[in-house]
C-alpha positions in Angstrom: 6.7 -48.1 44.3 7.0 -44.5 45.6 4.3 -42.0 46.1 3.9 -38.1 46.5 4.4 -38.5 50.0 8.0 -39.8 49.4 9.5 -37.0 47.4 12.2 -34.9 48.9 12.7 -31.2 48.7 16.4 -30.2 47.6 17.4 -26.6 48.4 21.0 -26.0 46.2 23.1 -23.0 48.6 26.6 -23.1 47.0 28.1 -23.8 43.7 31.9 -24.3 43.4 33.5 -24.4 40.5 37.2 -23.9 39.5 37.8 -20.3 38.3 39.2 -22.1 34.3 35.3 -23.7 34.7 33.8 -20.7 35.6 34.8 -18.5 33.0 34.7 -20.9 30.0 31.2 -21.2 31.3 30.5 -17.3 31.3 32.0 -17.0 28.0 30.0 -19.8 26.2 27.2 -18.0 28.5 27.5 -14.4 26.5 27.9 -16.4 23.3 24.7 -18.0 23.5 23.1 -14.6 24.7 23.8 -13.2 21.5 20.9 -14.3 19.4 18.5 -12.6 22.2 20.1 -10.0 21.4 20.0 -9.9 18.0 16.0 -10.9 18.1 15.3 -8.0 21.1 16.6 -5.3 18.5 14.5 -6.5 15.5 11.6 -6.9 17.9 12.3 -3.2 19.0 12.8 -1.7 16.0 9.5 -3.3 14.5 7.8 -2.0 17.4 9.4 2.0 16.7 8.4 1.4 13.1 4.9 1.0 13.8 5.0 3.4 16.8 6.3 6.1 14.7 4.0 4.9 11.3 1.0 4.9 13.5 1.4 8.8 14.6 2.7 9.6 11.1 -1.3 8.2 10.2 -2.8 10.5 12.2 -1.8 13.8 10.3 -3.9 12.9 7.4 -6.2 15.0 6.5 -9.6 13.7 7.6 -11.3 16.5 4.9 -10.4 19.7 3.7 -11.7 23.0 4.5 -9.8 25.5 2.8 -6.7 26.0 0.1 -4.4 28.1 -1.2 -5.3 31.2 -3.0 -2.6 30.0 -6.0 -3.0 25.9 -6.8 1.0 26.1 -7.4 4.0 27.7 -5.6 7.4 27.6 -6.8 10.3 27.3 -4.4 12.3 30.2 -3.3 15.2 31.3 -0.8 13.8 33.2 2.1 17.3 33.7 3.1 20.1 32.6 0.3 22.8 32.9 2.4 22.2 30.2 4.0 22.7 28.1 0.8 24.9 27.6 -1.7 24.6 29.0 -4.9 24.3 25.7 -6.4 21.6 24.6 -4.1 20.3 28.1 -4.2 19.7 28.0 -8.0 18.0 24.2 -7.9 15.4 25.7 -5.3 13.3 27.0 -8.1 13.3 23.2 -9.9 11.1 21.9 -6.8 7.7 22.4 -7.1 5.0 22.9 -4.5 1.1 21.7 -5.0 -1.7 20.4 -4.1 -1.8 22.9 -1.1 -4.5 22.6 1.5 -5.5 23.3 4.7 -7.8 21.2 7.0 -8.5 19.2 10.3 -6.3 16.1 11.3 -8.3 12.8 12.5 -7.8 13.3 15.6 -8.8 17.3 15.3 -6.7 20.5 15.0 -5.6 22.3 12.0 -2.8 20.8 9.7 -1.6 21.8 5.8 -1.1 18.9 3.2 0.5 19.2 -0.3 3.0 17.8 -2.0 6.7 18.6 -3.7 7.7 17.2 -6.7 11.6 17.5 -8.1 11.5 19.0 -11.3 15.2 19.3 -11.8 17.7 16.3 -13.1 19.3 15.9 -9.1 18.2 13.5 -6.2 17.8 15.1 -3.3 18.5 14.2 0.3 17.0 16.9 1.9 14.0 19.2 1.1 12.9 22.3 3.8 10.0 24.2 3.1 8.5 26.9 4.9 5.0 27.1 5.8 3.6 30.9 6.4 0.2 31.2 8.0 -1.5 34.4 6.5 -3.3 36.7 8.8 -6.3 38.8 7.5 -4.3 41.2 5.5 -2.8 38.3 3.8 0.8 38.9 5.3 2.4 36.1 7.7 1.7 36.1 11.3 3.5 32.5 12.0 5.9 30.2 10.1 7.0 26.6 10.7 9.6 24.8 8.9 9.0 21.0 8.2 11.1 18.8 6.3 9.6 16.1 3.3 12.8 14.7 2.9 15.2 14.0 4.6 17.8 11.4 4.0 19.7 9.9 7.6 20.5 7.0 9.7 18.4 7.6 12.1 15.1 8.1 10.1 12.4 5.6 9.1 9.6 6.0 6.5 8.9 8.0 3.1 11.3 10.8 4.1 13.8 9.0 4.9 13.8 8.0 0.9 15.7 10.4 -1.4 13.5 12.5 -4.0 14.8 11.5 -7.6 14.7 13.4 -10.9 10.7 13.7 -11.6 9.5 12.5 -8.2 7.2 13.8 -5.8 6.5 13.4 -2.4 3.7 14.2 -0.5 3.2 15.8 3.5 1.2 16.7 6.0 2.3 19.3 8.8 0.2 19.9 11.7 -0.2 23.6 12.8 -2.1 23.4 16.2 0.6 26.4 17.4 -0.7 28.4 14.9 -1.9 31.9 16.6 -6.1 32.6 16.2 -5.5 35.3 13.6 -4.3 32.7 11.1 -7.2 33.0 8.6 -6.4 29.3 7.4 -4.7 30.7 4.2 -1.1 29.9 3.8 1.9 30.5 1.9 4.5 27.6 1.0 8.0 28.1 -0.1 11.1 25.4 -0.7 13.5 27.4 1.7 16.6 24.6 1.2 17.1 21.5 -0.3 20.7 19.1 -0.7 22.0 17.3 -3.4 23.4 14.1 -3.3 
């Protein structure tokens, strides 16, 4: 009958193997890492997903303050030739609505509304153009922001093309917006892709 007392330490310093050993071992060894593999990107791509939905949450508008002076604005080219006349002529099918301005959860100013396709197309990208109005009621700062927008690298709502009849809805924070911004704004469809 042995006891504690009686167990020996074993230290292991060298390993020989024959070189045809060896690498059928490191081959069956990459094999097997595979699955990790496999399981580390799902885990890491769940992670981004909820990374990315969890800042996408905070641009909600926590209450609003202010809207447009117009409920609706139709889309228009700020600059048609950067479009095709095709794309240029289905800018006027996507509607804008729903405009508001107001504070994000986690404060600052943002602008919420929504675009809706109007046309008989699905679309894989929409631009609009938000213009912040200064006391005269003429722009003193624009940002571009993009609803849709249809690529490999995306995840989420935009990332989902806008059928026939569809709408879709954002939220743009405008925290580099300049103090003369009298919280009015103006919203156009400034270019938008067909599939």
């Amino acid at each position: 009958m042995s006891n504690e007392n009686d167990k020996q330490e074993v230290r292991v310093t060298d390993i020989r193997m024959p070189f045809g050993s060896m690498v059928v071992f490191m081959v069956k060894w990459a094999v097997a890492s595979i699955p990790a593999l496999i399981i580390l990107c799902v885990l890491g791509a769940l992670l981004w997903a909820g990374v990315v939905g969890f800042f996408a949450s905070l641009t909600r508008p926590s209450r609003q303050v202010s809207t447009t002076s117009g409920p609706v604005v139709r889309g228009s080219a700020s600059e048609p030739s950067q479009v095709n006349s095709e794309q240029s002529a289905y800018l006027s099918k996507i509607l804008v609505s729903k405009v508001s301005v107001g504070k994000a959860e986690l404060g600052g100013a943002g602008v919420w509304g929504e675009v809706k396709n109007t046309g008989d197309r699905t679309l894989k990208k929409v631009e609009i153009t938000i213009y912040c109005l200064g006391p005269d009621g003429k722009p003193v700062f624009e940002k571009t922001y993009l609803p849709v927008l249809v690529t490999e690298m995306s995840f989420g709502d935009s990332n989902q093309p806008l059928k026939p009849g569809y709408s879709r809805q954002f939220g743009v924070k405008m925290d580099d917006a300049p103090s003369e911004w009298t919280k009015k704004v103006d919203v156009k469809v400034t270019q938008v892709e067909c599939q």
